[in-house]
Each structure stands twice: as structure tokens, then as C-alpha cells.
N, C-alpha and C positions, 0 to 999 in steps of 0.2 A: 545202131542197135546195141553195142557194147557197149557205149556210153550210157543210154537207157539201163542196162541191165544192172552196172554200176553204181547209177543214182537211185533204182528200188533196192538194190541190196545195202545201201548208204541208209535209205530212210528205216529198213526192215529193224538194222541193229542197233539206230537209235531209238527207235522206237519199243524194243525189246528193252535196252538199257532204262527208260525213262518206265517203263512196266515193273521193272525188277525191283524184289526191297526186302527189306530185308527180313520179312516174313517170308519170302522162300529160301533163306538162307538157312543149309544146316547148323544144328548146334554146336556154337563155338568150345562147351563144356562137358567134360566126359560124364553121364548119369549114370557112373557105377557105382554101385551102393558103397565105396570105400568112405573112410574118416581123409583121407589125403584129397579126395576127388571131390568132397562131398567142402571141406573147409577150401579148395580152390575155387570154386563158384560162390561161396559169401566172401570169402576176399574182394573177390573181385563187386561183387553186387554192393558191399559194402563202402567200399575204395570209391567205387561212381558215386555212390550218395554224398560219403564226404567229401568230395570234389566239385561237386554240384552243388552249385546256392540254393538255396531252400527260397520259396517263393512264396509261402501263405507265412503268418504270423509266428515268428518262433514258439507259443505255447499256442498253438492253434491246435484241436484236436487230432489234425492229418500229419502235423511232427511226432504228434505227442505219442499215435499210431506205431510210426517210423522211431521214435527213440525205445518204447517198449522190445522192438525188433534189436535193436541196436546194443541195448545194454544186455540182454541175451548172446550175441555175438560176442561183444566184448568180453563172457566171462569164460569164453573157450579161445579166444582169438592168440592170446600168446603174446600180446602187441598193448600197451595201456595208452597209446595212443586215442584210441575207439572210446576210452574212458574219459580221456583229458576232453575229446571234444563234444562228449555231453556233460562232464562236468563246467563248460568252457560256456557252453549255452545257457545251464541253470542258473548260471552266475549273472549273465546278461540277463534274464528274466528276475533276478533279484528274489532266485525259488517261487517264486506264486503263477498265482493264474495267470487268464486271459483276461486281461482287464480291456470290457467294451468303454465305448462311449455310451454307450444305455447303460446307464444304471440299474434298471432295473433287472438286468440280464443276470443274477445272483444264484441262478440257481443250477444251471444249463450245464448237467455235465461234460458235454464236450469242451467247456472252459477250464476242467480241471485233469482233464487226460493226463497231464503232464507229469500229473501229480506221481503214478507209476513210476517215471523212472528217479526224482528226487526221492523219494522210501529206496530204492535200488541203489545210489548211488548212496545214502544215509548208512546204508547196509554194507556197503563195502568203504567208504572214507571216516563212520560212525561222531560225525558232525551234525550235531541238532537243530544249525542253521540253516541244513539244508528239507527238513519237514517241519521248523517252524512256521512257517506263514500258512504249507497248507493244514498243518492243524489246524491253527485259528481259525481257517475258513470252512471248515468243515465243524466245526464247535460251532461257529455262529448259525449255520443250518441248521442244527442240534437245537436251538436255543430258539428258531425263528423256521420252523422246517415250511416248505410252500404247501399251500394248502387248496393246490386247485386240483380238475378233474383229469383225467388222462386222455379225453379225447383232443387230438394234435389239430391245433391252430398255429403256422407257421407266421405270429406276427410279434413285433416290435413288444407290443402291450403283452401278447401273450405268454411273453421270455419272465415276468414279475412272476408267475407264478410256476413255471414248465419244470413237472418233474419229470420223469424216464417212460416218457409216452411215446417215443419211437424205439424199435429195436436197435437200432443204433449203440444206445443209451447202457444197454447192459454191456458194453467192454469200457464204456466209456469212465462210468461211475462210479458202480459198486466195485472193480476192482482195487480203488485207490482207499474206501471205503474199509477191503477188507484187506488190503497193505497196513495197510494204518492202525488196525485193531491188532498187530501181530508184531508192530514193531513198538508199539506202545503200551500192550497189554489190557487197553481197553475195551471190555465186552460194548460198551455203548456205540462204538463201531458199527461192530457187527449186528446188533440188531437194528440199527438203522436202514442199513444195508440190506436185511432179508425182509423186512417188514417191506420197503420199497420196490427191491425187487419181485415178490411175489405179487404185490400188486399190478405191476406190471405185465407179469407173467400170465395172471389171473385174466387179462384184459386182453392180448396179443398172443398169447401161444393158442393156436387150431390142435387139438387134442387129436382129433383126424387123422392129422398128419403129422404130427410132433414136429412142427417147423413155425414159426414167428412171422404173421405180419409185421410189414413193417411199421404200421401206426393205424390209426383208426379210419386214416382213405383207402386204406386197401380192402376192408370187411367183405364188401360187396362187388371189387373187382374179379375180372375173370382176365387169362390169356386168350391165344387167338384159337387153342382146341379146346376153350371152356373151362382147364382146371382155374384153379387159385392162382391168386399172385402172389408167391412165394419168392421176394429176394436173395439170389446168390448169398451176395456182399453182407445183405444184410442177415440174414442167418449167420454167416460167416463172424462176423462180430459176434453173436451170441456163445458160437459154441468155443472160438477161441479165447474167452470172457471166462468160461465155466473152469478152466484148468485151474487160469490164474486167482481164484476164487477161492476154489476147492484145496488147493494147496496151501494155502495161507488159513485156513480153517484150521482151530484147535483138532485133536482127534475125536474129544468127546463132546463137538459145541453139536448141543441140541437139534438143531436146524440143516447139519449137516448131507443125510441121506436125501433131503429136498433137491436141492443143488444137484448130487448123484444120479437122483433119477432123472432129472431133466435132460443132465449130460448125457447118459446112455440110451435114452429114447430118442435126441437127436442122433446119436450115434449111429443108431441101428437105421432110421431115415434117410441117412444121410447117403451109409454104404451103400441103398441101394439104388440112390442116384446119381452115381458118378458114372463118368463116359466111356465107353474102353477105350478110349486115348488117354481116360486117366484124369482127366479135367472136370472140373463142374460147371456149369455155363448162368448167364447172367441170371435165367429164368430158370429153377429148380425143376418145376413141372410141367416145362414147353421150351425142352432144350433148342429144338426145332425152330423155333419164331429168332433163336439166338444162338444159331450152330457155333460161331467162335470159342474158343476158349477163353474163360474168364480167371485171369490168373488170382487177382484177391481174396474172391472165395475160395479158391482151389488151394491158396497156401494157406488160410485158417483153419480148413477143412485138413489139410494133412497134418496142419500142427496138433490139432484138439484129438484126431486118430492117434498120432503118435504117441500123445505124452498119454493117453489111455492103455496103449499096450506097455508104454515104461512103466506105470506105475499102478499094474494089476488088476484097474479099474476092466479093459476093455478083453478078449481073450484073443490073444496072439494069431492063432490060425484062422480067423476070421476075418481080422480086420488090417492084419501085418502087411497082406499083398496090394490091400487097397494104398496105403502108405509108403511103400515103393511104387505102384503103379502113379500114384500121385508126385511123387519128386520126383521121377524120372521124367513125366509129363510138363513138370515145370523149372525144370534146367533147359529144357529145348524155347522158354519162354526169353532167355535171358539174351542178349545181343554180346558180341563179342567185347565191348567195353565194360560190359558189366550193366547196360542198363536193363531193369526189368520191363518187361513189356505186355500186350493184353491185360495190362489192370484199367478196369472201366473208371472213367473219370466220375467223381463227384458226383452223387444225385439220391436217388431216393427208388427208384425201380431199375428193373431190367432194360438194358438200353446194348447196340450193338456193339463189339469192340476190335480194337485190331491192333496189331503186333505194334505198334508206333507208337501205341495212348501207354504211358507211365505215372504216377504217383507213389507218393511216398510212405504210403500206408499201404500198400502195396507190398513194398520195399522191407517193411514192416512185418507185416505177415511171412514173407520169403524168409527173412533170417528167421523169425524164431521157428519156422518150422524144419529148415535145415539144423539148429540148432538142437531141437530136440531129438533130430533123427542121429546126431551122434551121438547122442547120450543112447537110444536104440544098440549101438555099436559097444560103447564102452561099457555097458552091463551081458553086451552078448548074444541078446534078442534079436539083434539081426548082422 
């Protein structure tokens, strides 16, 4: 019988070991709103990325994601390491795109994500070789722009003509669009850039609900309690899109308040669907079909809060707690190495997620929204 009792209490703890993971593991990382506590977790978040091969195409949209993250870090980091190794990358990519084997693929702004941090690094190393190429290929747009319709066909043929017909598409494009107008001085940027974007807008934002499908299959989809399909992720691009935009805008370019209002209409949307853990989850309007926490959105979603309350757009008392309630939410996301975790992998809707699934865009959004939460610090606002 002791022997017995033995062998089940033998199989109890393996069996408890082989259950255990490290989603019940407390947080390896203090989430006190300090600048020391706050740059020890993108250290470390940081540190695992560069330590980790990268595994999709170095100017593939989902680095490109992950280096926008990264050159943010780098300009509070104290360390030029974080610089040399995406200066170190730009150089292997020879500054340009994503060059497919379909040719026809010319137009697809997730082949020029990249583009972001080459103007970032142009901006701090002030070598013209490193936005030359993506000038030319953004002039040759200019000169030959795609001329098809917005409704999203995901095929081989359909890339000859795909302009910014998924919401994806708005962090992907016009940010580099309106980089590029600010570091060159030319307004033809920028109208490129709102003419396209509004179109898009015009097609994909639900006025309802001030939130972005994600392409023209979602019009008529529903969740499992009936609302919309409304993507995390995908909004999450949108509104983290709008900072970098809005910033790089002259003070008096015409077009300006456009952009404004969109941001603060998602703003206000946005506050009032976050989780009291703090999280936003895969499915905006059926957190329920998707209880996990979905860290991608949740980190663009506190970057786009943040840099609102730093920079007068959003008002402090209102939206301030939701942006601590959100980083504190997403340090408990982080693994004791530094990797990030609950970022939903790759796709196009709401899908389930768990502490294990990582990406790099992900990774991406977590720096710059810990980044701008010390700028929060260093002017004093929190």
C-alpha cells in the first residue's frame, strides 16, 4: 500500500510539472510606473529580440513592425549598440524593399514597412544613402500610382494593382509616406498619402463604431453574440499608425485635423473597451469568444493612449489610468528572458491566443509603447 501511495504521488507531480507553464508564472518584471523599472523590461524585451534570429525576411513587414519598435528604444537606450544593429540590417537589405519574385507585387505596402526606420536612421546618421532607394520607389508610385478598386482579393494577380484595402495597410504605408515628406520637404508626399489614406478610410472605417474592418470580407461578418468583427491587431495598426503620421505633419498642412479626428474618435472607442485587467483581446466586441489577453493590440493601443496624453492631443484625467492600467497589464505578458508573449500569430481576424505564441511585431509595439510611457515621465505627466 506505501508503495502504491508512492507511485500516485510520483505520477500526481509529474503530472502537475508537465501542466505547469509558464503562463502561470508570476511576473518576472516590476510594473511600477518608474523610468529605472519601466527601461529594465525593454532591456530585457529588447536584448531577447537581438539575440533571436529573426525568421521571416529581413524587410518583411513583421521586422519592419519590430525595427519601428526598436529605433524608438534605441533613442532612450543609452547603449548605440540597438542602432548598429539596425543600422547593420539596412545595410544587408541594401536600404530598399521587399523585393518578391512576383513582379508584379509593386505596390503592397507591407513591402515597404521598412522604409520607417531607414528615414530614422537618415535622421540620426544624416546619409542620403540610406533613403535613397526608398525615395525612387515611392516617386515611381508617384509617376505610375495603382489604379484598382479597394475591395481585397488575396491573390498573386491581385498584388499588380493592391492599394491599402486592408487595415493593416494604414501603419504599414502612409507612415513612410509621411516620413518621407518631412525629411525631404516635399508636400507631394503628403498628398499622396491623404488622398490614399482617406480612401481607405472612406471604405473600412464603420462610423458606428469608430473602429476599422479589416478589408472588405469582414462588411457582413458577425461574432458569436452578433456584434461586428472588429480586429484587435488590426485596429491596433491603425491607431498606432496615427501618432506616427500626425507627428511628422507640418503644423499648418491643410489635411491635418482629418487625421486628429480619426485619432480621437478611435481614442474614445477604444477606452471604452479595454479589460479591467487592462488588456484588449483578439475580438474588440466579443471579448468573451476570446477571453485571453492579446498583447499586440494591447501594446499599440497603449502606445497611441500615451503619446495622446504627451502631446495635448488626448486629456490626461481620462485616458492617463487607462495607460498605466495597460503597461502594467503587459509587463505580466513578458517571460523572464525577456520574451514577449500572448501576441497572436499572423492572420487577418480574431483567433485564440496564449502566453507561449510570440512575434515580432508584437515585440514592436511593446517598445514603443514603453517608450513613450517615459517620455509620460520625463515631461512629468505621470
Amino acid at each position: 500500500m506505501k508503495n502504491l501511495k508512492c507511485v500516485l504521488l510520483i505520477i500526481l507531480i509529474v503530472s502537475s510539472l508537465r501542466g505547469y507553464s509558464q503562463e502561470q508564472q508570476p511576473s518576472a518584471f516590476k510594473t511600477d510606473l518608474t523610468k529605472t523599472d519601466i527601461k529594465a523590461v525593454l532591456k530585457a524585451v529588447a536584448d531577447w529580440q537581438v539575440r533571436t534570429p529573426l525568421t521571416h525576411h529581413l524587410a518583411d513587414w513583421t521586422n519592419g513592425a519590430l525595427y519601428s519598435g526598436m529605433v524608438e528604444w534605441a533613442g532612450i537606450a543609452g547603449d548605440e549598440s540597438y542602432y548598429e544593429w539596425l543600422k547593420g540590417i539596412s545595410e544587408k537589405l541594401s536600404w530598399t524593399y521587399y523585393i518578391h519574385d512576383n513582379p508584379l507585387r509593386r505596390y503592397h505596402a507591407d513591402d515597404y514597412c521598412v522604409g520607417q526606420t531607414y528615414i530614422e536612421l537618415y535622421r540620426k546618421y544624416k546619409d542620403k544613402k540610406m533613403i535613397k532607394p526608398m525615395r525612387a520607389y515611392l516617386d515611381q508610385i508617384l509617376k505610375d500610382p495603382a489604379k484598382g478598386d479597394l475591395l481585397f482579393v488575396n491573390t498573386k494577380e491581385y498584388w499588380s494593382t493592391q492599394r491599402w484595402s486592408w487595415c493593416d495597410a494604414l501603419f504599414m504605408g502612409p507612415t513612410v509616406w509621411a516620413k518621407m515628406a518631412d525629411v525631404t520637404g516635399k508636400e507631394k508626399y503628403l498628398n499622396f498619402m491623404y488622398q490614399e489614406y482617406k480612401a481607405t478610410t472612406d471604405y473600412l472605417y464603420d462610423k458606428e463604431e469608430d473602429l476599422y474592418f479589416r478589408d472588405s470580407n469582414y462588411f457582413t461578418r458577425k461574432e458569436a453574440n452578433s456584434a461586428k468583427v472588429f480586429w484587435g491587431r488590426g485596429n491596433g495598426w491603425v491607431f498606432a499608425g496615427l501618432p506616427i503620421i500626425i507627428r511628422e505633419l507640418p503644423e499648418k498642412y491643410r489635411n491635418k485635423d482629418y487625421f486628429v479626428t480619426i485619432y480621437k474618435e478611435m481614442a474614445a472607442k477604444l477606452l471604452s473597451l479595454q479589460s479591467a485587467d487592462g488588456f484588449w483581446h483578439a475580438s474588440l466586441l466579443d471579448p468573451a469568444s476570446y477571453p485571453s489577453p492579446e498583447m499586440s493590440a494591447t501594446a499599440f493601443f497603449v502606445y497611441g493612449l500615451a503619446w495622446g496624453v504627451n502631446n495635448g492631443y488626448l486629456d490626461k484625467e481620462t485616458y492617463l489610468p487607462a495607460v498605466v492600467k495597460g503597461w502594467k497589464s503587459m509587463v505580466t505578458s513578458v517571460w523572464p528572458d525577456g520574451k514577449v508573449g500572448f501576441i497572436q500569430p499572423i492572420g487577418a481576424d480574431p483567433k485564440s491566443v496564449t502566453k507561449e505564441m510570440t512575434e515580432v511585431y508584437g515585440v514592436g509595439g511593446f517598445l514603443m509603447a514603453g517608450t513613450e510611457i517615459t517620455r509620460l515621465i520625463d515631461k512629468g505627466i505621470l
